[in-house]
Backbone atoms as SQL, in Angstrom:
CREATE TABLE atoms (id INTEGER PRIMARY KEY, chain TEXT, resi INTEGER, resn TEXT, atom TEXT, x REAL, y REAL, z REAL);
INSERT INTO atoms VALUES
  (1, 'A', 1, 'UNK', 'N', -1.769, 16.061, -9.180),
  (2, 'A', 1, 'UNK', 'CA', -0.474, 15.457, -8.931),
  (3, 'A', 1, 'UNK', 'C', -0.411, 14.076, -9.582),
  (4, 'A', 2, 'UNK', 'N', 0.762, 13.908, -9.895),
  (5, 'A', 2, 'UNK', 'CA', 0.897, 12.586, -10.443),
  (6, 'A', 2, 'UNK', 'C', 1.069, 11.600, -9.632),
  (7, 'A', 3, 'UNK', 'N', 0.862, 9.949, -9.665),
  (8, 'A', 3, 'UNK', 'CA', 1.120, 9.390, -8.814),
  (9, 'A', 3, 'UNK', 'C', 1.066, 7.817, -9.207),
  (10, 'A', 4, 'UNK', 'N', 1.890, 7.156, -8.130),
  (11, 'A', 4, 'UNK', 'CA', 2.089, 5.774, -8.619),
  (12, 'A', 4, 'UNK', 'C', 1.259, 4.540, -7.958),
  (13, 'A', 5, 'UNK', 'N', 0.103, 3.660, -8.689),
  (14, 'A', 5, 'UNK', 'CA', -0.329, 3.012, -7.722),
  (15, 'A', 5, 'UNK', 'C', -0.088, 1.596, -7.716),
  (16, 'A', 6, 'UNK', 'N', -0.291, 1.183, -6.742),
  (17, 'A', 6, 'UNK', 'CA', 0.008, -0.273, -6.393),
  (18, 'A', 6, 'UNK', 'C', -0.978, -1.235, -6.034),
  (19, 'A', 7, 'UNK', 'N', -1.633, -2.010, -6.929),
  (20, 'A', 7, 'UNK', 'CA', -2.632, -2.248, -6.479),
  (21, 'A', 7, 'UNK', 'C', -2.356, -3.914, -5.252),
  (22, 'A', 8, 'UNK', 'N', -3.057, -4.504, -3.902),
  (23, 'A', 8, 'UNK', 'CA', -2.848, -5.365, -3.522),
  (24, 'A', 8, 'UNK', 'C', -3.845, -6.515, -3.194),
  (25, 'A', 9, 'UNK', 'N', -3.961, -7.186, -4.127),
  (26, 'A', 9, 'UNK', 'CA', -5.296, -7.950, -4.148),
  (27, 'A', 9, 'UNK', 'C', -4.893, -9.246, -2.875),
  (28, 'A', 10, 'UNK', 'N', -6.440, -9.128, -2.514),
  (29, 'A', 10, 'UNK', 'CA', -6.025, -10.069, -0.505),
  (30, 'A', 10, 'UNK', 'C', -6.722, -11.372, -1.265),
  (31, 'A', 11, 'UNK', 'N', -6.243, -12.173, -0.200),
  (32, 'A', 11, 'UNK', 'CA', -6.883, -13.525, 0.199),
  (33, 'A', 11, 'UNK', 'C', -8.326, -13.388, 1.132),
  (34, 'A', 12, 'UNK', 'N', -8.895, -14.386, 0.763),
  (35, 'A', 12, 'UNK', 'CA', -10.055, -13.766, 1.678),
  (36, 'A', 12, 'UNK', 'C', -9.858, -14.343, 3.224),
  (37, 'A', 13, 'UNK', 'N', -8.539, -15.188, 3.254),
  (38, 'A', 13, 'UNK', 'CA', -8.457, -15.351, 5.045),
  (39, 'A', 13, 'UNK', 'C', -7.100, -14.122, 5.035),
  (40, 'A', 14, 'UNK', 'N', -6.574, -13.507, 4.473),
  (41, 'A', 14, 'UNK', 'CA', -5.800, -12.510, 4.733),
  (42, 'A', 14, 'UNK', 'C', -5.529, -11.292, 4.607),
  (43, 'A', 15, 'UNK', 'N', -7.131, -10.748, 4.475),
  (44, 'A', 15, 'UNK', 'CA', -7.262, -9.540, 4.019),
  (45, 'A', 15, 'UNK', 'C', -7.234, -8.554, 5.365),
  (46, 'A', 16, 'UNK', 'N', -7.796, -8.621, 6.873),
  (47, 'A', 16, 'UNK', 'CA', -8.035, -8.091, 7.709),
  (48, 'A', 16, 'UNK', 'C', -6.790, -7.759, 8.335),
  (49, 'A', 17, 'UNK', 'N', -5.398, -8.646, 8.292),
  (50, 'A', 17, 'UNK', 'CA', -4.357, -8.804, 8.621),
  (51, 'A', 17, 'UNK', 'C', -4.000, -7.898, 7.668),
  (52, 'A', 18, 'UNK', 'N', -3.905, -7.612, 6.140),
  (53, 'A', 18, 'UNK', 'CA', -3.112, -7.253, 5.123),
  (54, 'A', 18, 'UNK', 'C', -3.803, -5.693, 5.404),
  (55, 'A', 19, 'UNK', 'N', -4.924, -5.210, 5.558),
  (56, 'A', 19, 'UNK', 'CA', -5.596, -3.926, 6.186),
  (57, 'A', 19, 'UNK', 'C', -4.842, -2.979, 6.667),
  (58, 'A', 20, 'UNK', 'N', -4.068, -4.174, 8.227),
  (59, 'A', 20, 'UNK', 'CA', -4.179, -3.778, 9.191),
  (60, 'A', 20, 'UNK', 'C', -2.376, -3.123, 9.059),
  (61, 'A', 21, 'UNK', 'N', -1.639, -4.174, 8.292),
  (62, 'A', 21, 'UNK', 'CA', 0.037, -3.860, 7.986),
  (63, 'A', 21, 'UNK', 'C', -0.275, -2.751, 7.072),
  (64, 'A', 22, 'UNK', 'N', -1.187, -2.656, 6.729),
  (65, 'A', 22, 'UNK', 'CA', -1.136, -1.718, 5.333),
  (66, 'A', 22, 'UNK', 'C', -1.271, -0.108, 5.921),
  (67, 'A', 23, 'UNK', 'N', -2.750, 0.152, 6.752),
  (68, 'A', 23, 'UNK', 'CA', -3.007, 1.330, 7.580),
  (69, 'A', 23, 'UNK', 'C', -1.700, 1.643, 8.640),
  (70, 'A', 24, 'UNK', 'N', -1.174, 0.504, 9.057),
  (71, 'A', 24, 'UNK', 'CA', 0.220, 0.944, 10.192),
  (72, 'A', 24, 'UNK', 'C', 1.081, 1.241, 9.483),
  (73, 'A', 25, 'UNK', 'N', 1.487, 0.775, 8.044),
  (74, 'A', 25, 'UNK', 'CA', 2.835, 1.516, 7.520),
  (75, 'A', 25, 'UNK', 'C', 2.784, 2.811, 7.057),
  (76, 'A', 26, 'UNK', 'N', 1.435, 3.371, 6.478),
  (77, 'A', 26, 'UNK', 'CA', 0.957, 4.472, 5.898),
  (78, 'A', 26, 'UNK', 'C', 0.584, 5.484, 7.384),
  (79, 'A', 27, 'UNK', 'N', 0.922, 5.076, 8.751),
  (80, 'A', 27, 'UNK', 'CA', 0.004, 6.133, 9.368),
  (81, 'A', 27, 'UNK', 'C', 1.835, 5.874, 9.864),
  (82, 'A', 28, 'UNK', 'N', 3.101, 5.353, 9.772),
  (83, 'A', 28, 'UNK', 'CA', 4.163, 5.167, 10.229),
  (84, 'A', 28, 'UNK', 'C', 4.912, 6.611, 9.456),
  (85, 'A', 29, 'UNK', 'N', 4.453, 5.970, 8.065),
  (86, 'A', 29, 'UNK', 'CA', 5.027, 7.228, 6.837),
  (87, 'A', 29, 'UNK', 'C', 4.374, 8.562, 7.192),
  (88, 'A', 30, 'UNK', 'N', 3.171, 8.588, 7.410),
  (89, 'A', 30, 'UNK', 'CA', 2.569, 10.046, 7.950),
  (90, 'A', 30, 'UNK', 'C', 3.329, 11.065, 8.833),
  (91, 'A', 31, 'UNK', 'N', 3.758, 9.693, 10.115),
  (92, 'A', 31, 'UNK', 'CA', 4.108, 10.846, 11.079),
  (93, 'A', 31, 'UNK', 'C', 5.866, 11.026, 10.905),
  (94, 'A', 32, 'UNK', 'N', 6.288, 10.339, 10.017),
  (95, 'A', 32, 'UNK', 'CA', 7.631, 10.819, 9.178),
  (96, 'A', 32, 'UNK', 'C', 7.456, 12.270, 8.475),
  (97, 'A', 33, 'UNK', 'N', 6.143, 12.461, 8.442),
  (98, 'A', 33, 'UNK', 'CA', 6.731, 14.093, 7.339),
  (99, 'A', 33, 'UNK', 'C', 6.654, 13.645, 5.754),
  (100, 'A', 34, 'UNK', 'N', 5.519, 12.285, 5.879),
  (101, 'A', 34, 'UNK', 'CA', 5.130, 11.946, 4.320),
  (102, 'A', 34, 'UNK', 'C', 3.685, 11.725, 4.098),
  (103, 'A', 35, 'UNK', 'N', 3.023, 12.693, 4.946),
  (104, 'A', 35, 'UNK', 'CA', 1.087, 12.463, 4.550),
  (105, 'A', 35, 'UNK', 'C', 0.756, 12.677, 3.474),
  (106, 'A', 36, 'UNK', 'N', 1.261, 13.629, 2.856),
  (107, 'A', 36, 'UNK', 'CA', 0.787, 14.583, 1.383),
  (108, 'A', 36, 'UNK', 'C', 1.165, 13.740, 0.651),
  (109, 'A', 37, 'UNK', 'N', 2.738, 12.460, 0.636),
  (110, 'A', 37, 'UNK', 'CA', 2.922, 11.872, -0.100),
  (111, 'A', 37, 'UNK', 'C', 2.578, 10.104, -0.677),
  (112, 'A', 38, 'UNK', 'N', 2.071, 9.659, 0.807),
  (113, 'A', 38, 'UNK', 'CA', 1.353, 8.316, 0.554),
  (114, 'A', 38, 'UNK', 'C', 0.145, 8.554, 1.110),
  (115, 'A', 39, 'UNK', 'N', -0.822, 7.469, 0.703),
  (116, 'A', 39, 'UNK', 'CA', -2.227, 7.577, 0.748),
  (117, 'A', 39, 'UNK', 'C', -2.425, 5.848, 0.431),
  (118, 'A', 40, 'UNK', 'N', -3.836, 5.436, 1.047),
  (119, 'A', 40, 'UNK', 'CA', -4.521, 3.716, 0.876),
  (120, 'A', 40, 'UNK', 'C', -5.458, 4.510, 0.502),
  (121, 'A', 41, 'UNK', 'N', -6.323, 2.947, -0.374),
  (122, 'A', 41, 'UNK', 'CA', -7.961, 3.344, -0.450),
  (123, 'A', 41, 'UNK', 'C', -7.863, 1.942, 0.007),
  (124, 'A', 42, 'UNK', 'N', -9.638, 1.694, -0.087),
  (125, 'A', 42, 'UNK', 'CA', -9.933, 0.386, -0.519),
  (126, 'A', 42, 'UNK', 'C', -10.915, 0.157, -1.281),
  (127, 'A', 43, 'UNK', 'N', -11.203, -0.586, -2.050),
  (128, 'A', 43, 'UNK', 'CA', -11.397, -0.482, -3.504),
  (129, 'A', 43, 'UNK', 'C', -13.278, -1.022, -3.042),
  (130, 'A', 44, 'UNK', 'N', -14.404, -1.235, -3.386),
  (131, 'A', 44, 'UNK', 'CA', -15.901, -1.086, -2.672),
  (132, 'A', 44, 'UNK', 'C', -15.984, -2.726, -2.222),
  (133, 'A', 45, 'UNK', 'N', -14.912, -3.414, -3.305),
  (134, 'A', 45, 'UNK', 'CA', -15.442, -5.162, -3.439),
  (135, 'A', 45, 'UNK', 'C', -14.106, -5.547, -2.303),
  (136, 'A', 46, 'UNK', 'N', -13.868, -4.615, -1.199),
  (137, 'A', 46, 'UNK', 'CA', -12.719, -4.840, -0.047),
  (138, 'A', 46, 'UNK', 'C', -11.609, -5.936, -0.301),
  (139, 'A', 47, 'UNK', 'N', -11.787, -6.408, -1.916),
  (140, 'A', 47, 'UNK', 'CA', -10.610, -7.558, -1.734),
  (141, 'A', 47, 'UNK', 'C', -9.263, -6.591, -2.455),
  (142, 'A', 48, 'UNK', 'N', -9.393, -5.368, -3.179),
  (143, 'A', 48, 'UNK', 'CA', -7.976, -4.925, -3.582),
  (144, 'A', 48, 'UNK', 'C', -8.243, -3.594, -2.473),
  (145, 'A', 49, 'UNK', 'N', -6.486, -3.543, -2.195),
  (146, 'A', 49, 'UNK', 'CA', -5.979, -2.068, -1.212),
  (147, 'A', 49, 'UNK', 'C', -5.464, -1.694, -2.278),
  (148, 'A', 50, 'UNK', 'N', -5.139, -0.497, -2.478),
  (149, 'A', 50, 'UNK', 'CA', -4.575, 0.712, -3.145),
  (150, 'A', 50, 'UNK', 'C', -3.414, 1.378, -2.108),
  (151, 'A', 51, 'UNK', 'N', -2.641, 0.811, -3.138),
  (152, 'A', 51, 'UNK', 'CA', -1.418, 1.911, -2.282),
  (153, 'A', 51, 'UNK', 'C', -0.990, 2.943, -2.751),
  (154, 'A', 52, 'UNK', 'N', -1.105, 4.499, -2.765),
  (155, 'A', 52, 'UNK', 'CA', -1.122, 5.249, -3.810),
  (156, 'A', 52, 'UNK', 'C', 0.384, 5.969, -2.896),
  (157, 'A', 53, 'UNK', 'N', 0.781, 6.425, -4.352),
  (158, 'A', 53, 'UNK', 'CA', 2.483, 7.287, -3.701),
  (159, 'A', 53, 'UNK', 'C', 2.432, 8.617, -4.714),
  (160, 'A', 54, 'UNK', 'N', 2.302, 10.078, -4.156),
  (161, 'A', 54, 'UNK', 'CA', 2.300, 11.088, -5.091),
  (162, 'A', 54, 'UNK', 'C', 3.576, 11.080, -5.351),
  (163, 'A', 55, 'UNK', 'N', 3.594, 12.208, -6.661),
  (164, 'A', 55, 'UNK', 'CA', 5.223, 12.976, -6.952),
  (165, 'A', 55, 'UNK', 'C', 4.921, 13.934, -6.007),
  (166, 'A', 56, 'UNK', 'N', 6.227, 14.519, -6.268),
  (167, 'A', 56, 'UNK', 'CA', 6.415, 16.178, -5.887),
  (168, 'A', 56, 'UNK', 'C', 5.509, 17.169, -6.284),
  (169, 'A', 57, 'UNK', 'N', 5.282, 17.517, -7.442),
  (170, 'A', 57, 'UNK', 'CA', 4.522, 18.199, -8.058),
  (171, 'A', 57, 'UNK', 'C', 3.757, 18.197, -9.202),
  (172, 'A', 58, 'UNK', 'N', 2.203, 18.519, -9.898),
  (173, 'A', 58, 'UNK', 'CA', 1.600, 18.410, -11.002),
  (174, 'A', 58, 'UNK', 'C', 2.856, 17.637, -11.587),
  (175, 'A', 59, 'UNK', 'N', 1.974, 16.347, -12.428),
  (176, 'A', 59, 'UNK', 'CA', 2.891, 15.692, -13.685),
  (177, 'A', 59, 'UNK', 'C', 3.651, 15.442, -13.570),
  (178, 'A', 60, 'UNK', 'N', 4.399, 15.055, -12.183),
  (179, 'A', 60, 'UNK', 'CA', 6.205, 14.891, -12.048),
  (180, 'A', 60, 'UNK', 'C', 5.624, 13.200, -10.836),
  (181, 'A', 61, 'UNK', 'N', 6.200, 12.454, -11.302),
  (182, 'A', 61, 'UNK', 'CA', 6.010, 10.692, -11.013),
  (183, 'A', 61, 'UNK', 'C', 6.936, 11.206, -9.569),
  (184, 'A', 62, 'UNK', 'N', 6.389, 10.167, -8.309),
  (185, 'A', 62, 'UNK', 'CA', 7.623, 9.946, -7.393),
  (186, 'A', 62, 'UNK', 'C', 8.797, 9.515, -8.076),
  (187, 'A', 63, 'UNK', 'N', 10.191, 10.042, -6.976),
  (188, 'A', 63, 'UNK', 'CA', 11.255, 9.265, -7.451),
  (189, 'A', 63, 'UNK', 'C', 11.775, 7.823, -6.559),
  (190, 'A', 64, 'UNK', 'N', 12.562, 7.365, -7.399),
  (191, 'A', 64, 'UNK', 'CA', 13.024, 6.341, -7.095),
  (192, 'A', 64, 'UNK', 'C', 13.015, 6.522, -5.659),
  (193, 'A', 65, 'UNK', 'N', 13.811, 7.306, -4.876),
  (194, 'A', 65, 'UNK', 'CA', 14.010, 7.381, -3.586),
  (195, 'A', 65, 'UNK', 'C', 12.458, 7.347, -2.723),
  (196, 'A', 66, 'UNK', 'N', 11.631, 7.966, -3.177),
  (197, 'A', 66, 'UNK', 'CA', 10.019, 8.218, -2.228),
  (198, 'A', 66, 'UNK', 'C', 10.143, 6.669, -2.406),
  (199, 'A', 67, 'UNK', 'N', 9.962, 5.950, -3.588),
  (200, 'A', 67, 'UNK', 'CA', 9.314, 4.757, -3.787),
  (201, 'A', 67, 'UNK', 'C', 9.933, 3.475, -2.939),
  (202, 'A', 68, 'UNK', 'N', 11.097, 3.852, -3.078),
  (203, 'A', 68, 'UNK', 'CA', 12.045, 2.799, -1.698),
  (204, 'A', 68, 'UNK', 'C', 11.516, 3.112, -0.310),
  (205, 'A', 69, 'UNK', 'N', 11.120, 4.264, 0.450),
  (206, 'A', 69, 'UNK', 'CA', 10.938, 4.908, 1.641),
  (207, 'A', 69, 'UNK', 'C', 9.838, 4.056, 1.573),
  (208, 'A', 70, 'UNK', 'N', 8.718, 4.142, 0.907),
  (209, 'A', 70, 'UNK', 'CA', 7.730, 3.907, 0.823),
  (210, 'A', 70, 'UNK', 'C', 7.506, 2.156, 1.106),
  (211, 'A', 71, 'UNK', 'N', 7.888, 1.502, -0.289),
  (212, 'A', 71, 'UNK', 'CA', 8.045, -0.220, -0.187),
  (213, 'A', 71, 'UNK', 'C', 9.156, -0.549, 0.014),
  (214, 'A', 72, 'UNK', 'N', 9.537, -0.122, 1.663),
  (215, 'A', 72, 'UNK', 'CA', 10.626, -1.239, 1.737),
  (216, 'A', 72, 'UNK', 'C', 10.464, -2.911, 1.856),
  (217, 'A', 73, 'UNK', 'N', 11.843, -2.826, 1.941),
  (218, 'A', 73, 'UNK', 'CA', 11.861, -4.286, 1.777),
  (219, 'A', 73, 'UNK', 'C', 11.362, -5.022, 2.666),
  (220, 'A', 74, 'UNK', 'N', 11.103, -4.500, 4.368),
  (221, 'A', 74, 'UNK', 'CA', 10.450, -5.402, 5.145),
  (222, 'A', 74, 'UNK', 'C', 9.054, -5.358, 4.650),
  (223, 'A', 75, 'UNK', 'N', 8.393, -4.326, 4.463),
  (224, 'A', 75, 'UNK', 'CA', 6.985, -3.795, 4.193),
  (225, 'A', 75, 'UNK', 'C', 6.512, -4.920, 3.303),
  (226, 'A', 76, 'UNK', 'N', 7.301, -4.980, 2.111),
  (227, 'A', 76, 'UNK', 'CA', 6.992, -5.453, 1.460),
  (228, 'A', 76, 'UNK', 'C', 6.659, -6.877, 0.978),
  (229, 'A', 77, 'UNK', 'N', 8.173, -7.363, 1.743),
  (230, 'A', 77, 'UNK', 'CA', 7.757, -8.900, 2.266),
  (231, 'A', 77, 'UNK', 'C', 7.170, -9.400, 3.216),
  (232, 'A', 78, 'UNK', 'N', 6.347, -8.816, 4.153),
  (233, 'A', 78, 'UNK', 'CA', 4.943, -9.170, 4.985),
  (234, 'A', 78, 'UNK', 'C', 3.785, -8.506, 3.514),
  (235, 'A', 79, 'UNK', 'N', 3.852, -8.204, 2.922),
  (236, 'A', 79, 'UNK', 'CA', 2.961, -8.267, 1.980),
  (237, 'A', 79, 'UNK', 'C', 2.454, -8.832, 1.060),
  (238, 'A', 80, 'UNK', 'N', 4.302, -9.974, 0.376),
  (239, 'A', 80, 'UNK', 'CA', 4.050, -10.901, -0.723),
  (240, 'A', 80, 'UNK', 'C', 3.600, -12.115, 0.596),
  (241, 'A', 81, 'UNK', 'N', 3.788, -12.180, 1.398),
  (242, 'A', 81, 'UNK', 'CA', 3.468, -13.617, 2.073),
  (243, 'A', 81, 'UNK', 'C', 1.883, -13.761, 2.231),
  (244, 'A', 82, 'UNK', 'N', 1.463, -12.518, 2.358),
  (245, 'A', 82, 'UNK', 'CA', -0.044, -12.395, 2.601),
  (246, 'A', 82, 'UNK', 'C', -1.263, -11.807, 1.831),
  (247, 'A', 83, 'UNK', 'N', -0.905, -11.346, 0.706),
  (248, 'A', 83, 'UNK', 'CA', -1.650, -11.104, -0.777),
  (249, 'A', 83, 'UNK', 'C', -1.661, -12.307, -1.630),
  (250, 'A', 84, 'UNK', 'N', -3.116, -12.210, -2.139),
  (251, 'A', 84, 'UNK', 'CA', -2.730, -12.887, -3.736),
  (252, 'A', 84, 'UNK', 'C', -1.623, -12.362, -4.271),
  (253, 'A', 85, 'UNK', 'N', -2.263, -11.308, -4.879),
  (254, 'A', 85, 'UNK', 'CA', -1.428, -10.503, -6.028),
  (255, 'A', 85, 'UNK', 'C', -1.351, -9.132, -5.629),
  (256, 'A', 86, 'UNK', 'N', 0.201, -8.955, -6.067),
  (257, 'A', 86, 'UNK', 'CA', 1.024, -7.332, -6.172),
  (258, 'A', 86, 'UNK', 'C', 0.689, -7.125, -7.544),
  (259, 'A', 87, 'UNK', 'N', 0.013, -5.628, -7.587),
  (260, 'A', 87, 'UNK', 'CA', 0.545, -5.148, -9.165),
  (261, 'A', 87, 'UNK', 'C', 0.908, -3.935, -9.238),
  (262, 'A', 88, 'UNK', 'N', 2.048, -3.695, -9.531),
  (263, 'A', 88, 'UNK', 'CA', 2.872, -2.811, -9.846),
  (264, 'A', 88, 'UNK', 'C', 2.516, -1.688, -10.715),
  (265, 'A', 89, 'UNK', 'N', 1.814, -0.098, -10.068),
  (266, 'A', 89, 'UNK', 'CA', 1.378, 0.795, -10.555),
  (267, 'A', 89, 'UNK', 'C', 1.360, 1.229, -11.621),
  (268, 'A', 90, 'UNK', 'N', 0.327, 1.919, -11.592),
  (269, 'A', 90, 'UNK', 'CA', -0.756, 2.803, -13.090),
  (270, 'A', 90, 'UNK', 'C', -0.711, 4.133, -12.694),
  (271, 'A', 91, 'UNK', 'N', -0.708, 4.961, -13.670),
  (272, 'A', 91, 'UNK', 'CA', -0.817, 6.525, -13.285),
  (273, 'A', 91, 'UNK', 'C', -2.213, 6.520, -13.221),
  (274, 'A', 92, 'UNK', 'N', -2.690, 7.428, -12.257),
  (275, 'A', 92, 'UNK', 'CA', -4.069, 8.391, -11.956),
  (276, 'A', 92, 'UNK', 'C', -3.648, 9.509, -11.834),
  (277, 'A', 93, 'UNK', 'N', -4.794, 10.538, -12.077),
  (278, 'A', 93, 'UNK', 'CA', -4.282, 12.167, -12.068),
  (279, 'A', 93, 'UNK', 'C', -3.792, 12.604, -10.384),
  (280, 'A', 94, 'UNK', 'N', -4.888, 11.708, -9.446),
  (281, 'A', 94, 'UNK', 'CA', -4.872, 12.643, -7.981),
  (282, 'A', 94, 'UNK', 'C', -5.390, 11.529, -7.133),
  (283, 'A', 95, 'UNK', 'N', -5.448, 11.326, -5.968),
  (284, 'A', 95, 'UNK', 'CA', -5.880, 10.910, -4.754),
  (285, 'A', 95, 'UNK', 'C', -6.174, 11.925, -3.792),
  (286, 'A', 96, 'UNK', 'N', -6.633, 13.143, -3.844),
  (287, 'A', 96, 'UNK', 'CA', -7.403, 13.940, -3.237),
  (288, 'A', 96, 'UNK', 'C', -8.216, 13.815, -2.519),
  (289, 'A', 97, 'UNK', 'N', -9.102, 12.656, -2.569),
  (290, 'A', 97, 'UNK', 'CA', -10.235, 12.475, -1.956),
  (291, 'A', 97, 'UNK', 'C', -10.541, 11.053, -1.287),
  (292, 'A', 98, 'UNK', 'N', -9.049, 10.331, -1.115),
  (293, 'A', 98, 'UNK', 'CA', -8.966, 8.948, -1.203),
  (294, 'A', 98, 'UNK', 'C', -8.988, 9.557, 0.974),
  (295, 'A', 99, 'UNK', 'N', -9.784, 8.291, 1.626),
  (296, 'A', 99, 'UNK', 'CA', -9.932, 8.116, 3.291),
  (297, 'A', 99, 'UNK', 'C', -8.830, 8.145, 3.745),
  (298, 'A', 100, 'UNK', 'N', -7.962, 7.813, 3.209),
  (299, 'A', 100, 'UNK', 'CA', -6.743, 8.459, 4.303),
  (300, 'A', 100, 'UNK', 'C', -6.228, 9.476, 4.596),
  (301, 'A', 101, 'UNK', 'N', -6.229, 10.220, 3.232),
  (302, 'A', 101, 'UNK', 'CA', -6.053, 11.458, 3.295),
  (303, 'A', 101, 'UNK', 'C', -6.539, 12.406, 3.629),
  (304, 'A', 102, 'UNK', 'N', -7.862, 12.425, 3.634),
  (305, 'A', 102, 'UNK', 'CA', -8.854, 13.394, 4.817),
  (306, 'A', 102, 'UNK', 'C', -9.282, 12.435, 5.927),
  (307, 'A', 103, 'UNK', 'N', -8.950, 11.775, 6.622),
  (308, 'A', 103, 'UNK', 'CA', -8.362, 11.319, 8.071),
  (309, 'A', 103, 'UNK', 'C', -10.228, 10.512, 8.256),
  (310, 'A', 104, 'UNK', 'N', -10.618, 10.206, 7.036),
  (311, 'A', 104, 'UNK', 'CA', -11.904, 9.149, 7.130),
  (312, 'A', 104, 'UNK', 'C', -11.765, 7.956, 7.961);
């Protein structure tokens, strides 16, 4: 599947906080009827989160609409206040195996 990622690099006094908004919006989207479609990692050096958002199907990008559901605007601004840096996604083939998604 195709998919869009977001990478969110923390502060090191605001990373446990930025974790913690990050796992509650993604386990919020879950029980909406969107598990298959968002997914976190965290990256081994714990200072970048991964926010990963599938498409629909093989090779097809989310649309505009998943991607709003996804970063809204509140979400998002408890996020610029408390990250270094937002960066605005890269394609990867899959998140298959990323801890949220098999309930690690």
């Amino acid at each position: 599947m195709a998919e869009r990622v977001f990478s969110i690099v923390t502060r090191p006094d605001t990373g446990v906080e930025l974790y913690e908004i990050i796992t509650a919006h993604v386990r919020d989207l879950h029980g909406r009827g969107m598990a298959k479609v968002v997914g976190y990692e965290v990256m081994s050096n714990g200072r970048v989160i991964l926010l990963k958002v599938r498409g629909p199907e093989e090779e097809v990008m989310p649309s505009d609409e998943t991607l709003e559901r996804v970063l809204d605007d509140a979400f998002v601004e408890r996020l610029e206040a408390l990250a270094q840096e937002l960066v605005d996604g890269f394609h990867v083939p899959s998140f298959a195996h990323c801890a949220s998604e098999t309930g690690e």
